[in-house]
PyMOL CGO cylinders between C-alpha atoms (Angstrom):
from pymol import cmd
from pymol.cgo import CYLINDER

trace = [
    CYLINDER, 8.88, -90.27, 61.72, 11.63, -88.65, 64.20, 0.3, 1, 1, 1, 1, 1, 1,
    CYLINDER, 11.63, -88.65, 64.20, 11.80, -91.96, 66.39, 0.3, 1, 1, 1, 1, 1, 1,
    CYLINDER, 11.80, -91.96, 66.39, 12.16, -93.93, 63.13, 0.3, 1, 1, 1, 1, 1, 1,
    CYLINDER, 12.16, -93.93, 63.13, 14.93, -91.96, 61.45, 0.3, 1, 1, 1, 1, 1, 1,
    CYLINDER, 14.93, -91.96, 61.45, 16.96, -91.43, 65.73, 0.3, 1, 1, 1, 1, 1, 1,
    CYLINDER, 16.96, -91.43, 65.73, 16.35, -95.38, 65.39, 0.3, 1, 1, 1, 1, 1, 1,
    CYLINDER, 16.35, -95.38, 65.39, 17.87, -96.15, 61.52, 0.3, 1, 1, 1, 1, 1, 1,
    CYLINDER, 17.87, -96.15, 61.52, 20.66, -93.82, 62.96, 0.3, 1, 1, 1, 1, 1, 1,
    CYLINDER, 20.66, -93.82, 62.96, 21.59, -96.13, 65.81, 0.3, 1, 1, 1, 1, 1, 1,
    CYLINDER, 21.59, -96.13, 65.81, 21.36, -99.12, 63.80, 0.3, 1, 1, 1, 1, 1, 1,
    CYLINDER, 21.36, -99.12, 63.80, 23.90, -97.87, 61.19, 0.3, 1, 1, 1, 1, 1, 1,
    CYLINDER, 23.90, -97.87, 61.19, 26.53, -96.15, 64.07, 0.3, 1, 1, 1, 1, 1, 1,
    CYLINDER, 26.53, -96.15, 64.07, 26.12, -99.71, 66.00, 0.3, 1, 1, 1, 1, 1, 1,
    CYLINDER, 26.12, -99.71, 66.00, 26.29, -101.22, 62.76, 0.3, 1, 1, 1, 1, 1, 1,
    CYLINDER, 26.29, -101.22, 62.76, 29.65, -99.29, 61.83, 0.3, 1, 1, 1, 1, 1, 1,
    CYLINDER, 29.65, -99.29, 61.83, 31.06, -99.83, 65.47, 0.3, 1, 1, 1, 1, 1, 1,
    CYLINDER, 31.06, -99.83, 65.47, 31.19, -103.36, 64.88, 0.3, 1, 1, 1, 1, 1, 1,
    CYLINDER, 31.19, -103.36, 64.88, 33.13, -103.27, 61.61, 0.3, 1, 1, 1, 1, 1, 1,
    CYLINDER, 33.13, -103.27, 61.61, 36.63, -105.59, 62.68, 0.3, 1, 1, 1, 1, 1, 1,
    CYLINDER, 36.63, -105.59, 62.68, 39.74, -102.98, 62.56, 0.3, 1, 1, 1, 1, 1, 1,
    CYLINDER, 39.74, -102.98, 62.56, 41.77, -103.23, 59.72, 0.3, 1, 1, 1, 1, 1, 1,
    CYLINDER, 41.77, -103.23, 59.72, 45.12, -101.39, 59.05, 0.3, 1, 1, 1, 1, 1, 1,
    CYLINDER, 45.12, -101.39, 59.05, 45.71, -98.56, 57.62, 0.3, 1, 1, 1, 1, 1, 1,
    CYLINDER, 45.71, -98.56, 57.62, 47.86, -100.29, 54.91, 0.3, 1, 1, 1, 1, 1, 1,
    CYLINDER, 47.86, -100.29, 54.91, 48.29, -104.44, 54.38, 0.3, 1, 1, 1, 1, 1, 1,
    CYLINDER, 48.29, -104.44, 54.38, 51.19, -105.64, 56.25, 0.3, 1, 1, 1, 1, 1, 1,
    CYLINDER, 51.19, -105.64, 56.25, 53.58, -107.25, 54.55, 0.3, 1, 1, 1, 1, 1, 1,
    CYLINDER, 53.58, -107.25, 54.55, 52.93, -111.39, 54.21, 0.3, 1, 1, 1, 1, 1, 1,
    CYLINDER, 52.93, -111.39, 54.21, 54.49, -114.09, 52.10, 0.3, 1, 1, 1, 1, 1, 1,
    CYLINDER, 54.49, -114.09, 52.10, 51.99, -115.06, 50.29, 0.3, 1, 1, 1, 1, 1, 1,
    CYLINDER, 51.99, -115.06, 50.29, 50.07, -117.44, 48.95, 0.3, 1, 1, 1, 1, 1, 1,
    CYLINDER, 50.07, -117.44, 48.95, 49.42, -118.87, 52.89, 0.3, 1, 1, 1, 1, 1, 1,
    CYLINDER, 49.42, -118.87, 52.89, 46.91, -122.27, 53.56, 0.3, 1, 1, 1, 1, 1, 1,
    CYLINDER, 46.91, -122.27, 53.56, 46.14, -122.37, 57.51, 0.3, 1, 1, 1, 1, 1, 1,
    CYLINDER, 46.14, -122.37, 57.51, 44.56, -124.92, 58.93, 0.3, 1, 1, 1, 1, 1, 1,
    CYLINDER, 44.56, -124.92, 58.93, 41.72, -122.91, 60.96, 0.3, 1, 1, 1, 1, 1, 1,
    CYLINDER, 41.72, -122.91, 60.96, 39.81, -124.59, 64.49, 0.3, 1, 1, 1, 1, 1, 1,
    CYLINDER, 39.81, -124.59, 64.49, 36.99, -123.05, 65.63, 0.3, 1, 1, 1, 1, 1, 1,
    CYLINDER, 36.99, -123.05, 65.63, 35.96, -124.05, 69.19, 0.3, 1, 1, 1, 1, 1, 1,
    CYLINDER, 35.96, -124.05, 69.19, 33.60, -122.75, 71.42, 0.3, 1, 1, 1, 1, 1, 1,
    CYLINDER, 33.60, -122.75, 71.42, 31.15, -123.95, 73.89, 0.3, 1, 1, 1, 1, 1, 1,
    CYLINDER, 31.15, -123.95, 73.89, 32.26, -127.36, 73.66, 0.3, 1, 1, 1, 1, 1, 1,
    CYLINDER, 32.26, -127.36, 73.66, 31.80, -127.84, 69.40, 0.3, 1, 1, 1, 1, 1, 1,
    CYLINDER, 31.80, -127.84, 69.40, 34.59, -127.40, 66.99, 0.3, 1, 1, 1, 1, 1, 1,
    CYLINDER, 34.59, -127.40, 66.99, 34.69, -126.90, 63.57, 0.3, 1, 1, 1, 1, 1, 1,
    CYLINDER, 34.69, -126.90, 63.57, 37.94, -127.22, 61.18, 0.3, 1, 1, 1, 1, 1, 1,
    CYLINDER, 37.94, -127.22, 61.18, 38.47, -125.33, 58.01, 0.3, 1, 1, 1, 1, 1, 1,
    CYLINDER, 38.47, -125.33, 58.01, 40.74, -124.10, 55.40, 0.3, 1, 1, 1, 1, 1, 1,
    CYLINDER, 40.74, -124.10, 55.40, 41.63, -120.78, 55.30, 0.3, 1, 1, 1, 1, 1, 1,
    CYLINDER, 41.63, -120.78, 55.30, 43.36, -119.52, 52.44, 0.3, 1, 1, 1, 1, 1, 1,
    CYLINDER, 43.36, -119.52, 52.44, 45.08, -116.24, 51.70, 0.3, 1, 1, 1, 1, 1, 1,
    CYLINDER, 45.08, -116.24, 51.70, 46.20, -114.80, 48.22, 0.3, 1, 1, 1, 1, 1, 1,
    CYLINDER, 46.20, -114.80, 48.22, 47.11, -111.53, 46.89, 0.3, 1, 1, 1, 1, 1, 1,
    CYLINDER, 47.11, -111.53, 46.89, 45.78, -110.79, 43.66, 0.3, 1, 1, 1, 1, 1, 1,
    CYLINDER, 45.78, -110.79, 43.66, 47.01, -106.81, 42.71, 0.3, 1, 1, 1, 1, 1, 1,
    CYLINDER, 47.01, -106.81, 42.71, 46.24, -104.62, 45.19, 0.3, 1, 1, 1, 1, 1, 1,
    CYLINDER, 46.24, -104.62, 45.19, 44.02, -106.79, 47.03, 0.3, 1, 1, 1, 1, 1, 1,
    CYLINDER, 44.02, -106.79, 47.03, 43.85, -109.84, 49.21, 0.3, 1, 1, 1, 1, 1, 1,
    CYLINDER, 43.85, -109.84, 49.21, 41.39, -112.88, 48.26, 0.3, 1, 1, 1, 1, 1, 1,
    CYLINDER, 41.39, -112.88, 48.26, 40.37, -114.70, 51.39, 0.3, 1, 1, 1, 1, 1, 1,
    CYLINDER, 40.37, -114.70, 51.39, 38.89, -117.92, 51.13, 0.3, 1, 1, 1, 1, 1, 1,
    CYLINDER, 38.89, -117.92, 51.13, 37.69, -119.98, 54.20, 0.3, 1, 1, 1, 1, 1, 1,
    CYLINDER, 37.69, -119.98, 54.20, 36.84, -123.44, 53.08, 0.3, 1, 1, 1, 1, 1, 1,
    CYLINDER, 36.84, -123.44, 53.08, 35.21, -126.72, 54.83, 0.3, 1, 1, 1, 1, 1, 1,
    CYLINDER, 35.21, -126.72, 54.83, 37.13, -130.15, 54.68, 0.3, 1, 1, 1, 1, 1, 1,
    CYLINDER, 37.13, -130.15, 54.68, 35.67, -131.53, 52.03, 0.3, 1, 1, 1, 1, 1, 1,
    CYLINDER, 35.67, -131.53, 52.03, 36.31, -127.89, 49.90, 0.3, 1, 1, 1, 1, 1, 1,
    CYLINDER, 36.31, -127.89, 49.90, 33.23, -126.40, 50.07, 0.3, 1, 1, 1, 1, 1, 1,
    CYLINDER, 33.23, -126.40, 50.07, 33.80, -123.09, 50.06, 0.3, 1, 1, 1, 1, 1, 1,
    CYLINDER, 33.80, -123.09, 50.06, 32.26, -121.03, 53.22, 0.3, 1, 1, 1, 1, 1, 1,
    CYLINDER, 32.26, -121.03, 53.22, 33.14, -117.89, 53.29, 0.3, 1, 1, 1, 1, 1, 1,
    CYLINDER, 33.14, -117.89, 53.29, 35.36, -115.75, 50.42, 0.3, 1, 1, 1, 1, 1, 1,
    CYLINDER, 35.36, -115.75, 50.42, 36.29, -112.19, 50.66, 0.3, 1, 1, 1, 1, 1, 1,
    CYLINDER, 36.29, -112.19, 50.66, 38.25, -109.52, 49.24, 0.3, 1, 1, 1, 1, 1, 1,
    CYLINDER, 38.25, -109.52, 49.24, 40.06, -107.18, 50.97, 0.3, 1, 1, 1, 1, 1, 1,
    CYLINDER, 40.06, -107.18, 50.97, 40.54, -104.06, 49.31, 0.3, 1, 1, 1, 1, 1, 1,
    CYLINDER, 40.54, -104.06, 49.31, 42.42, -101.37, 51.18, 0.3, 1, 1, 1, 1, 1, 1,
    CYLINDER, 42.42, -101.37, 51.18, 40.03, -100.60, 53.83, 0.3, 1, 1, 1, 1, 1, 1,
    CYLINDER, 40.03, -100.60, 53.83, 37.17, -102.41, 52.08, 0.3, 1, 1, 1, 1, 1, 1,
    CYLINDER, 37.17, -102.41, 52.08, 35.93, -105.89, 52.37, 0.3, 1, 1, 1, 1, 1, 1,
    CYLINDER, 35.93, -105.89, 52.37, 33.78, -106.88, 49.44, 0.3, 1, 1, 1, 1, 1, 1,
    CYLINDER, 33.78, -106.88, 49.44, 32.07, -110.73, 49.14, 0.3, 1, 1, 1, 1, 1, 1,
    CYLINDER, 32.07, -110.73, 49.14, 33.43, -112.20, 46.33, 0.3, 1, 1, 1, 1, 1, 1,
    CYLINDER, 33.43, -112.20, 46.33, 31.16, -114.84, 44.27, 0.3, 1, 1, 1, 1, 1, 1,
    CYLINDER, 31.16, -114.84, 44.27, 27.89, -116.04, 45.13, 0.3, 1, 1, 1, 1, 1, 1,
    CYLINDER, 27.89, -116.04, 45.13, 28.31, -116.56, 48.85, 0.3, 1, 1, 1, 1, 1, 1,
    CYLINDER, 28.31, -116.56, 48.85, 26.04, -114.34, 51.14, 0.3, 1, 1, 1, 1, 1, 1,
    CYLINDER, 26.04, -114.34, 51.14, 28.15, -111.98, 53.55, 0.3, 1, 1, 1, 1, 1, 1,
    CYLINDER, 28.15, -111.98, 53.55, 29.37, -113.48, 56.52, 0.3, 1, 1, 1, 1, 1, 1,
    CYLINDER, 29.37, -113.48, 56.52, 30.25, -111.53, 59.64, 0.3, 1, 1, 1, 1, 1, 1,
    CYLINDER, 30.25, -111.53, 59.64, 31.80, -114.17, 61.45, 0.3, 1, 1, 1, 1, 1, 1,
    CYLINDER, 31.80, -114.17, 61.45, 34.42, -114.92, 59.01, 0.3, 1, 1, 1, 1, 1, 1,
    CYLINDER, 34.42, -114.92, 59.01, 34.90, -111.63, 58.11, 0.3, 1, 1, 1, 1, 1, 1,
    CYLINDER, 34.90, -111.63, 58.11, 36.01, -110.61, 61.34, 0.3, 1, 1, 1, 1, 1, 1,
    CYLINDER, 36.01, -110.61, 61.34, 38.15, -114.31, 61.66, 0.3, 1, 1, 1, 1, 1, 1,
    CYLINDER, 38.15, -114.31, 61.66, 39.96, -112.72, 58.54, 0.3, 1, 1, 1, 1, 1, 1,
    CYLINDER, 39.96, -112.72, 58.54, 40.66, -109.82, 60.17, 0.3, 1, 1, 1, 1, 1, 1,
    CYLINDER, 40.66, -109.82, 60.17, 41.86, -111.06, 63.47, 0.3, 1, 1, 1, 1, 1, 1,
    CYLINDER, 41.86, -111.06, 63.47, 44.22, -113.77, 61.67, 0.3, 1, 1, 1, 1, 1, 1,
    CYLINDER, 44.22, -113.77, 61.67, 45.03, -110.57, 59.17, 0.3, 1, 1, 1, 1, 1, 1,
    CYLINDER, 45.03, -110.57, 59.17, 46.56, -108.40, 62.75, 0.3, 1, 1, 1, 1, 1, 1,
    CYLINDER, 46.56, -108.40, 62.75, 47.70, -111.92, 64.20, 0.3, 1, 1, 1, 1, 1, 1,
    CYLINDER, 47.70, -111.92, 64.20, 49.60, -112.28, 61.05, 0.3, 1, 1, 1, 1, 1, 1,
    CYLINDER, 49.60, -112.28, 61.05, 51.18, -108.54, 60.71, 0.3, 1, 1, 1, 1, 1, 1,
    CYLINDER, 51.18, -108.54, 60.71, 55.14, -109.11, 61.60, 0.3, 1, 1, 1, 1, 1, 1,
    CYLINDER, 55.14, -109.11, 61.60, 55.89, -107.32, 65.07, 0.3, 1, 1, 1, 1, 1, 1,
    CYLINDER, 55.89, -107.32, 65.07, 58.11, -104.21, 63.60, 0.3, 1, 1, 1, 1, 1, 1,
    CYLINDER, 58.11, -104.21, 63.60, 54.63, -103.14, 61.58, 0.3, 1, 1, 1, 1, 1, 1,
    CYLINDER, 54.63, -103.14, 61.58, 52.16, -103.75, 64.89, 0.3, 1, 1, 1, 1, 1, 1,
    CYLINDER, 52.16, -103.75, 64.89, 52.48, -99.97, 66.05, 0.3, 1, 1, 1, 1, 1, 1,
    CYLINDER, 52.48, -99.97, 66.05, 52.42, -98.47, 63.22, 0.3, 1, 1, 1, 1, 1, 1,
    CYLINDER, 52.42, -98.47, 63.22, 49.55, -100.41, 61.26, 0.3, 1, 1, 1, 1, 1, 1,
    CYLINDER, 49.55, -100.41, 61.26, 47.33, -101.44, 64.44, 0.3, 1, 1, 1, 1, 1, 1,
    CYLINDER, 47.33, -101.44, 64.44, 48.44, -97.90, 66.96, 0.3, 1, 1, 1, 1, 1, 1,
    CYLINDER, 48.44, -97.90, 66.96, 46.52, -99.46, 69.61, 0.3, 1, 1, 1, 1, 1, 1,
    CYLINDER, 46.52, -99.46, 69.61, 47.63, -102.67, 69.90, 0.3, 1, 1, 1, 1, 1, 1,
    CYLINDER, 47.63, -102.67, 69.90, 49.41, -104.00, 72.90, 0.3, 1, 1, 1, 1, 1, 1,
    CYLINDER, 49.41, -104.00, 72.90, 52.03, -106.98, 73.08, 0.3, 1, 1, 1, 1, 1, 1,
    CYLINDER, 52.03, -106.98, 73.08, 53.84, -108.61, 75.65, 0.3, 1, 1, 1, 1, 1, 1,
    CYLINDER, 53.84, -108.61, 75.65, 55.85, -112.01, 75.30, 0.3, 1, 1, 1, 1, 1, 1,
    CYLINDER, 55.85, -112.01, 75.30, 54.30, -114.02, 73.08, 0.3, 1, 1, 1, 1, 1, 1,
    CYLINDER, 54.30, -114.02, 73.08, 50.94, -112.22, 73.35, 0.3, 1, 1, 1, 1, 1, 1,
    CYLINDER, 50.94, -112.22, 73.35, 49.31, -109.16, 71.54, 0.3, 1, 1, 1, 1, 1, 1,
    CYLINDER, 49.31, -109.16, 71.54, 45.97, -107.78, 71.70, 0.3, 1, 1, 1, 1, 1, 1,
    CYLINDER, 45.97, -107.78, 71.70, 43.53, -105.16, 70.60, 0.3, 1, 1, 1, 1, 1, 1,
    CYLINDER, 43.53, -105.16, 70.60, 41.81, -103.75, 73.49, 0.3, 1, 1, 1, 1, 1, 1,
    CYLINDER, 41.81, -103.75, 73.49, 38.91, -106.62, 74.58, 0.3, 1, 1, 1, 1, 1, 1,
    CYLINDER, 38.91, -106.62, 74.58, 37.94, -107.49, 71.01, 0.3, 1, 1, 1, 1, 1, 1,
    CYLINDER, 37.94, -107.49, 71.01, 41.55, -110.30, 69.84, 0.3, 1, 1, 1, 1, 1, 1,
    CYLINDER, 41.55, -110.30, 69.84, 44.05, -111.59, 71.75, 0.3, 1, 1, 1, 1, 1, 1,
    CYLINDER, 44.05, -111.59, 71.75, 46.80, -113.63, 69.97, 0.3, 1, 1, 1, 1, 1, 1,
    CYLINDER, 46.80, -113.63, 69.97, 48.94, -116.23, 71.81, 0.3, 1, 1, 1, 1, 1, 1,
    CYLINDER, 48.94, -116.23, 71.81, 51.82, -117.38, 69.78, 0.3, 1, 1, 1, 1, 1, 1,
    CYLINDER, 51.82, -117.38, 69.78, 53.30, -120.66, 69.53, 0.3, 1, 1, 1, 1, 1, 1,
    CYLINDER, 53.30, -120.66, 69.53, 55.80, -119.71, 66.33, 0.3, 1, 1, 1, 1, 1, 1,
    CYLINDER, 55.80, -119.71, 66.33, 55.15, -116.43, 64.34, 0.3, 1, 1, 1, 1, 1, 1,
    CYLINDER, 55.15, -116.43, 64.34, 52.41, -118.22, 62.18, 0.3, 1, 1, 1, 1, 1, 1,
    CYLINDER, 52.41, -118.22, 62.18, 51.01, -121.21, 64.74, 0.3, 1, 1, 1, 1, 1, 1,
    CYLINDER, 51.01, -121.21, 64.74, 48.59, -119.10, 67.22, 0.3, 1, 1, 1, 1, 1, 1,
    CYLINDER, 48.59, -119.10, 67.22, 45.40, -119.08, 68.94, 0.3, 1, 1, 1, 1, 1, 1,
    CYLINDER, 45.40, -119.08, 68.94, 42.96, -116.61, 68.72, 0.3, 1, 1, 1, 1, 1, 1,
    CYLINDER, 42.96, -116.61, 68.72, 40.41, -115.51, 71.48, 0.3, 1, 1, 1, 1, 1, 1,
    CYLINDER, 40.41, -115.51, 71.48, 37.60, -113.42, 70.24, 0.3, 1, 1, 1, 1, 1, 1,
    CYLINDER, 37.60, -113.42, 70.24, 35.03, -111.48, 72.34, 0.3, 1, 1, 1, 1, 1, 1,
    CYLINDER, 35.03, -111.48, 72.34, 32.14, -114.15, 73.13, 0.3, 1, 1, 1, 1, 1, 1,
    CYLINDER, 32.14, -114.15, 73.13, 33.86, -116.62, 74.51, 0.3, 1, 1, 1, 1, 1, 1,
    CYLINDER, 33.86, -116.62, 74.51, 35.01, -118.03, 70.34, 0.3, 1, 1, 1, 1, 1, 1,
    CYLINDER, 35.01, -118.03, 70.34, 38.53, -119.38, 70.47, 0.3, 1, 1, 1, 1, 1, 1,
    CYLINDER, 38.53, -119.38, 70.47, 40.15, -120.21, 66.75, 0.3, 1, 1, 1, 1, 1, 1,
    CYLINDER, 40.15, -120.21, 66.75, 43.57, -122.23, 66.83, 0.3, 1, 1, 1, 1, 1, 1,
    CYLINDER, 43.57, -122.23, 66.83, 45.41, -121.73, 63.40, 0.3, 1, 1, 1, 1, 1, 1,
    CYLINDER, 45.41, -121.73, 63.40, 48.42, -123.21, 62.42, 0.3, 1, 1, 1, 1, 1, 1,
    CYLINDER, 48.42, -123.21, 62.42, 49.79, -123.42, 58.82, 0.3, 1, 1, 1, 1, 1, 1,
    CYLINDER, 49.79, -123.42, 58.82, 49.56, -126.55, 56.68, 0.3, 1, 1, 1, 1, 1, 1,
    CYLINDER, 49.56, -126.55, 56.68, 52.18, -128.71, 56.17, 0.3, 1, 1, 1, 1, 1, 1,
    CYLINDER, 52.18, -128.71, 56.17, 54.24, -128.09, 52.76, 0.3, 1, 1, 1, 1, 1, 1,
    CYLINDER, 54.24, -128.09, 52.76, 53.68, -130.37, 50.64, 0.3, 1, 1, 1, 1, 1, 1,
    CYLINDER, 53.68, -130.37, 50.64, 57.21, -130.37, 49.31, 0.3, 1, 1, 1, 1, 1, 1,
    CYLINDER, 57.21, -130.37, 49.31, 58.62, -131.64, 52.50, 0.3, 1, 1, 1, 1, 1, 1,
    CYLINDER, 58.62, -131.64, 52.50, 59.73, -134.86, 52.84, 0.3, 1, 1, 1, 1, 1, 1,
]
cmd.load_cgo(trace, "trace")
């Protein structure tokens, strides 16, 4: 019974290690936001729709295929994600909407929201786990841990000429 319970232990602290960083407060964003999301690795890609709303106190994330089939929703509440609708829980795109959540935090709020990030240039990571390369504020690439690269770049307004 011992070995089962040292066991369930380890599961939940590696479980809770693996939990993406969040702030300790949302940054501030203009929002709504619709990125254009490319996930590449080993040689496959897959594009998406990611988009980000507040709604009170909390962000609504929505990742979406190209046809708008919704693959992933969450809500991010404070320090809390919570799946929203019917969707099972996704881990990937939880920690995607994390990542593009500190990729997206303007640079005066980095240190203060995310203490141990680093930046340099047009680069900022957090320890091995994201680094963001920037092409304009809102137009990076993220590299995740695993060898899973995500270029996002906003979508094109459709009010412009």
């Amino acid at each position: 019974m011992r070995a089962i319970l040292l066991v369930l232990a380890a599961l939940l602290v590696s479980a809770c290690a693996s939990r993406p960083p969040l702030p300790s407060q949302l940054p501030p964003l203009t929002l709504p936001m619709q990125l254009h999301v490319q996930r590449e690795q080993v040689g496959e890609r897959q594009d998406w729709l990611l988009v980000i709303q507040r709604e009170d106190s909390t962000l609504r994330w929505s990742l979406l295929d190209l046809l708008g089939i919704p693959q992933a929703r969450q809500l991010l509440d404070r320090q809390r994600w919570q799946t929203d609708g019917l969707l099972p829980p996704n881990p990937a795109a939880r920690e995607l909407f994390a990542a593009v959540l500190f990729a997206l935090t303007p640079e005066a709020d980095l240190q203060q929201l995310y203490p141990q990030a680093r930046h340099q240039g047009n680069q900022r990571w957090l320890g091995t786990r994201w680094q963001v390369t920037y092409r304009h504020a809102d137009d990076f690439s993220l590299n995740l841990e695993q060898g899973l690269r995500y270029l996002v770049r906003p979508l094109p307004s459709e009010t412009a000429p």
